[in-house]
N, C-alpha and C positions, 0 to 999 in steps of 0.2 A: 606627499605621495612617494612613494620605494618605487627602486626601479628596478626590474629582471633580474634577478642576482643567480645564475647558473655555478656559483663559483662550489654550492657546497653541494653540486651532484658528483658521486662516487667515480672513480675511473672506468668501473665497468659500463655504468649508466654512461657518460660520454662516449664511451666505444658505442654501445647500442645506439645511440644516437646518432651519430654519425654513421654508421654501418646502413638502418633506416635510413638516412638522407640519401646515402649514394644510390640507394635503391630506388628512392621514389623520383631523385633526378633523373635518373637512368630512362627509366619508366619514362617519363614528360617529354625527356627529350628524345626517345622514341617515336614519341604521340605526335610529334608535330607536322611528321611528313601529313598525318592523316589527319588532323583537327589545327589544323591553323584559318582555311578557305569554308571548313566546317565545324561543327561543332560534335563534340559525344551526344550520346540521349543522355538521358538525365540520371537511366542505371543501365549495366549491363547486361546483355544476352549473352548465358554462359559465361560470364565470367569474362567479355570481352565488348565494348563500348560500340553501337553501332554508327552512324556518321548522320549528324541532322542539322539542318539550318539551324537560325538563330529564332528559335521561337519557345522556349519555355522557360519556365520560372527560374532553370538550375542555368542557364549557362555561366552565368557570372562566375560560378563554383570554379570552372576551367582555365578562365583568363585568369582570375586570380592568383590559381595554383601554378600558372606561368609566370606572373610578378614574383611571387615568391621563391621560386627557382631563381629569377634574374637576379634577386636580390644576393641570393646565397651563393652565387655564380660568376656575376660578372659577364654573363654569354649573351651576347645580342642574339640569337639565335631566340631564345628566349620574348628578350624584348621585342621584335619583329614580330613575333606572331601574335603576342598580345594585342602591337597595336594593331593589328590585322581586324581584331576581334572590336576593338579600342568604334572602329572605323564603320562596324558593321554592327556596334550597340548606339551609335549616333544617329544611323540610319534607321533604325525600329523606332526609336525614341522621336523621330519628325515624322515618322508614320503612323504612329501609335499602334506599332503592331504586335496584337497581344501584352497592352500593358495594361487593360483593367483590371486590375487587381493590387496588390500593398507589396506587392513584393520586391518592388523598385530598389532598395538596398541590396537586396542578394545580388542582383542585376546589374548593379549601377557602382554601389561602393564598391565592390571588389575587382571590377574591371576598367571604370573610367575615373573614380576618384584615387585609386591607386595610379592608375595613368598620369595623371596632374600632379600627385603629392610623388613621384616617385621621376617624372621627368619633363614635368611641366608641360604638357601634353595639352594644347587648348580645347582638340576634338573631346579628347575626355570629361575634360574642364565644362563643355558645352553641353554635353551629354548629359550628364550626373546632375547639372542644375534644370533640364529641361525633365528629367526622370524625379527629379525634389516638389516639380510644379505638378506633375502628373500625381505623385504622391499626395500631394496637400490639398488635392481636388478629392480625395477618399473623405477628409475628414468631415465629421458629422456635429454641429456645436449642440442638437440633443443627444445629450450621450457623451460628448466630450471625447468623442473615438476616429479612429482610419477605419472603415469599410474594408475586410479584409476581403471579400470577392463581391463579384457579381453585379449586376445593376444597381447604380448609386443608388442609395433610395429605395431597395425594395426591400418590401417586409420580409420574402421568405430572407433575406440575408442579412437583415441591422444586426449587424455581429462582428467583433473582434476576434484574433485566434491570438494565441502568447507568441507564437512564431515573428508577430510583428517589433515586438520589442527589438527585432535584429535588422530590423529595416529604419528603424528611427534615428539612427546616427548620420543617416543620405542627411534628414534635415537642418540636425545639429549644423552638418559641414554647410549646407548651402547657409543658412544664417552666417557663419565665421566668414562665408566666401565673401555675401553681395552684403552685411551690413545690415539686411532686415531681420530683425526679431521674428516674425511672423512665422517660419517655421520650426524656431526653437519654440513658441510658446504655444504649437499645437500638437510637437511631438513632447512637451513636460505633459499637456493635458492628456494624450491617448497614455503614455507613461504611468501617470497616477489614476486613472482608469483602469489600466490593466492590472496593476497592482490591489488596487481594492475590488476587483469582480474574480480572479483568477486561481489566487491561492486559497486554499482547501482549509479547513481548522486543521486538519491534520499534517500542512504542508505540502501534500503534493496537489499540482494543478488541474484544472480544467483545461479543455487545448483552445476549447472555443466558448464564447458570451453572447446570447442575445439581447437587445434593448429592444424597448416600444416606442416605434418610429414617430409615434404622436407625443409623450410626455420623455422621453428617454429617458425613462427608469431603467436597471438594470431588470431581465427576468428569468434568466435561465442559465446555466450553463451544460452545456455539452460534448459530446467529444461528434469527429468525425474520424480520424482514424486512429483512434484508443481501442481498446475492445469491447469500454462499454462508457457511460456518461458517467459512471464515478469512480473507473480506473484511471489509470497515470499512465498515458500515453510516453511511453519511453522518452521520444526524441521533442517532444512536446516540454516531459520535464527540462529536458537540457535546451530547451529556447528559455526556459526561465530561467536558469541557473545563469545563461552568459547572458541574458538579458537583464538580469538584476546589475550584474558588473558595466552592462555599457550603460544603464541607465544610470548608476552612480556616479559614472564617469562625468556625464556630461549635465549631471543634476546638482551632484552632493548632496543628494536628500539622506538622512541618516535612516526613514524606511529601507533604503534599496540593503543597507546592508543588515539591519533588523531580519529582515526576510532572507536573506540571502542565505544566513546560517541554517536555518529549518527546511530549507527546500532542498539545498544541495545534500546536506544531511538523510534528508528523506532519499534520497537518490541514492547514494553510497549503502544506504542500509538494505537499500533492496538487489546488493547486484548478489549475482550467485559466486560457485567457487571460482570461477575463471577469471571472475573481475568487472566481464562486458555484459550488458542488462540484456534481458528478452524486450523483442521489440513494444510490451507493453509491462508495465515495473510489477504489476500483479501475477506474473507469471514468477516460476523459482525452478532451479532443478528438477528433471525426470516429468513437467508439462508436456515435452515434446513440440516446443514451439519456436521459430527462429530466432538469431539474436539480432543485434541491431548496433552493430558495431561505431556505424557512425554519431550514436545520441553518446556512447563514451568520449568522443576524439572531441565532442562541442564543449560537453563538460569538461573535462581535461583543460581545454582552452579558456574555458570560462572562469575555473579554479587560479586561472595563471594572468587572467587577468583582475582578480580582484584582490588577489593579494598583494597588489600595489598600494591599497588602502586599509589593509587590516594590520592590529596588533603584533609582533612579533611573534607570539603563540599561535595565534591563529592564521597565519600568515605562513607558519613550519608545517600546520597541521595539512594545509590543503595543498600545500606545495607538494608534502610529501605524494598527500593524495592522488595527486596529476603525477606522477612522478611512476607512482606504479600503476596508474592506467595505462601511464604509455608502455611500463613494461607488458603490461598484459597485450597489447594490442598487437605489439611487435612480436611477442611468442606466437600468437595463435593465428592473429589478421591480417597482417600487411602483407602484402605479396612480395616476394623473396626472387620468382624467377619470373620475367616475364612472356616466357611461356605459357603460363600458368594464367595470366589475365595482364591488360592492359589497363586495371585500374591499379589502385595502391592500396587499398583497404576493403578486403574480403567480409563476405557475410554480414553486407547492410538490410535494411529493409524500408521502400519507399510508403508501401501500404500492405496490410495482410487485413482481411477482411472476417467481421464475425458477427454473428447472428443480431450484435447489438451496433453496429455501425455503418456506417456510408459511403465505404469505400469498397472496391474491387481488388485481389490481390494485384499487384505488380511491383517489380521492383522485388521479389522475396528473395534471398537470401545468394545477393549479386551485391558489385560495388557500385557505391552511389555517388556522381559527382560532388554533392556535399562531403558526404563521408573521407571525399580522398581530400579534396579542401581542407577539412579541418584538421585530418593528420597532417597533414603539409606545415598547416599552423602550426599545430603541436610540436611538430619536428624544428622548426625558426624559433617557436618559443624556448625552447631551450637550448639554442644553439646561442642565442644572444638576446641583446636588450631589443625586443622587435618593435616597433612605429605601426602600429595595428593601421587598417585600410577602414576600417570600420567607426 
C-alpha cells in the first residue's frame, strides 16, 4: 500500500489549500457556540444551518467535521464539543432512537470511532460497537444484504442502496475491536452483493436493489432519488466510487478495483465545464438543473483513497483528478465569507424530485452536512497522510 504523498502538489495548489482550510476552520469554529448542545439540520435554509436535536441520518457529518478540525488544530475547543456530541450519540444508540435504518457508519464511524481512534474515548468506543450490533441486525442471509430502510423484513423494502457500502467499515472496525469475525463476514457478504446487483454494463450505478424475500434472488433495480430507474444518481455514483476504495480497503478483493476504474471514469465523463456534476450525472450544461456539489467532494476523497493501492500510472492519473476537483470546488463552492453561509460547501442537493422518482424536493441548492464533511476531508487529505475514521 502507498501512502498520501502531497509532496508533488504545486505551490499554488498548497496556497489554495490551505487558504480553504483556514476558511472552513473559521467557519467550525464559529459553529460551535451554536451546534455543540445541538446539532445543524442535515441542509441549510438559505444558505444558513437551522439548530436540531440528534435525530437524523447526517449528524455524524458534523462531529466529524469537528475531529477533523481538532486534528488539523490542536484546539480543544474542538475536541469538547465533539465529545459533547461523542455523549449524546451513546445516548440514541441505548435508546434506539431513530436508528432503523443502515445508516449506522455515517452516524457512528465519524463521531464515536473517531472519538476512540483519536483519544481513546470509551463512550465512543461503546457507542460505535452498540451502533455495529444495531447494524448487523439489518442483515438479511436471503440476499446476503443490510436492509437499507424500513421494517426488517418487509417486502415493500427487501432492498439494498449503494450508499451502504460507506457504513460497512462501523463493522470491519467492531470485528478489529471485540475479535469476532461475525461482522467482517456479513459486511464481505452485503459487499459482494452490492457489487454484483449495482453496477450497470455501462458502469454507472443503480442507487437502490430489490430481492424476494422468499428465495432472495436479486429482482430489480431502481432509483429513489435519481431522476429516473436508469439514470445515475449523481451522489449515488460517488457512494460507489468511495465505496469500491473502502471496500478494497478492508477486502483486497481485486473486483473492488476491476470496478473501480469504470465507474469513477463513468463519473469524470459526465461532469460539465465547471468540473462539479448536476445532481443527477444524465443532466449536462444549459438543462437548467441544480448541481450537487457534495457527490464531487465524496469522489474527490474517494480518488484519494484508492490510490494507495493503484499502479503509479493510475495512481497520478486520479490523483490529478481530485486535485482539480478541489480546484473546482474552491473556485466556485466553498464559502469564502461567513456572511455568506454557516456551511462550507455551497450548492449541494439533498433531494430534487421528478416525474420518475420518490422523493420530494428538499435540501436544493443549500449546504449539506455531508457535503461540508467531505470537503473538510478533502481539505486534511491533502494537507497530510490522513488515518481515515472510516
Amino acid at each position: 500500500m502507498n501512502t498520501q504523498d502531497n509532496s508533488n502538489l504545486s505551490e499554488m495548489v498548497q496556497e489554495a489549500v490551505k487558504s480553504a482550510l483556514e476558511n472552513a476552520l473559521a467557519i467550525l469554529r464559529d459553529n460551535l457556540a451554536e451546534y455543540t448542545y445541538k446539532f445543524p439540520g442535515h441542509t441549510t435554509i438559505d444558505n444558513f444551518y437551522p439548530k436540531t436535536a440528534n435525530n437524523e441520518w447526517t449528524n455524524g457529518f458534523c462531529t466529524g467535521a469537528y475531529w477533523l478540525a481538532y486534528e488539523m488544530t490542536n484546539d480543544e475547543a474542538f475536541k469538547e464539543s465533539a465529545l459533547v456530541h461523542v455523549a449524546s450519540f451513546l445516548d440514541r444508540i441505548e435508546r434506539r432512537y431513530n436508528t432503523d435504518h443502515h445508516d449506522m457508519g455515517f452516524l457512528y464511524s465519524l463521531s464515536c470511532v473517531a472519538a476512540y481512534q483519536l483519544c481513546g474515548d470509551e463512550n465512543g468506543k461503546k457507542a460505535a460497537l452498540l451502533a455495529a450490533d444495531a447494524l448487523l441486525e439489518r442483515f438479511h442471509e436471503k440476499g446476503q444484504f443490510l436492509q437499507a430502510w424500513g421494517e426488517i423484513g418487509a417486502s415493500d423494502n427487501y432492498r439494498l442502496i449503494i450508499d451502504c457500502l460507506m457504513n460497512l467499515p462501523l463493522l470491519y472496525w467492531a470485528s478489529e475491536i471485540t475479535g469476532d469475525p461475525i461482522y467482517k463476514e456479513k459486511a464481505d457478504a452485503h459487499a459482494m452483493t452490492s457489487l454484483d446487483c449495482l453496477v450497470r454494463p455501462d458502469f454507472s450505478t443503480y442507487h437502490t436493489y430489490f430481492f424476494d424475500p422468499e428465495t432472495g434472488e436479486p429482482t430489480k433495480g431502481v432509483t429513489a432519488q435519481g431522476f429516473k430507474d436508469n439514470s445515475a444518481w449523481a451522489r449515488g455514483q460517488a457512494w460507489g466510487v468511495y465505496g469500491l476504495a473502502l471496500c478494497f480497503k478492508y477486502t483486497g478483493n481485486p473486483r473492488c478495483i476491476e470496478l473501480f476504474y469504470p465507474v469513477t471514469d463513468f463519473f469524470l465523463s459526465k461532469l460539465p465545464q465547471d468540473g462539479v456534476p448536476y445532481w443527477d450525472l444524465g443532466f449536462a450544461d444549459g438543462d437548467d438543473e441544480p448541481k450537487d456539489s457534495s457527490a464531487a467532494a465524496i469522489v474527490a476523497c474517494g480518488m484519494l483513497e484508492m490510490i494507495k493501492y493503484l499502479p503509479k500510472d493510475k495512481a497520478a492519473y486520479y490523483h490529478e483528478s481530485a486535485v482539480k476537483m478541489f480546484e473546482d470546488l474552491a473556485r466556485g463552492y466553498a464559502t469564502t465569507d461567513i456572511a455568506d453561509s454557516n456551511g462550507l460547501l455551497q450548492h449541494s442537493v439533498y433531494a430534487k424530485s421528478s416525474p420518475y422518482n420518490t422523493v420530494t424536493d428538499l435540501g436544493v441548492d443549500e449546504c449539506s452536512l455531508w457535503g461540508d464533511y467531505f470537503w473538510m476531508e478533502l481539505l486534511v487529505r491533502l494537507s497530510k497522510d490522513w488515518e481515515l475514521y472510516w
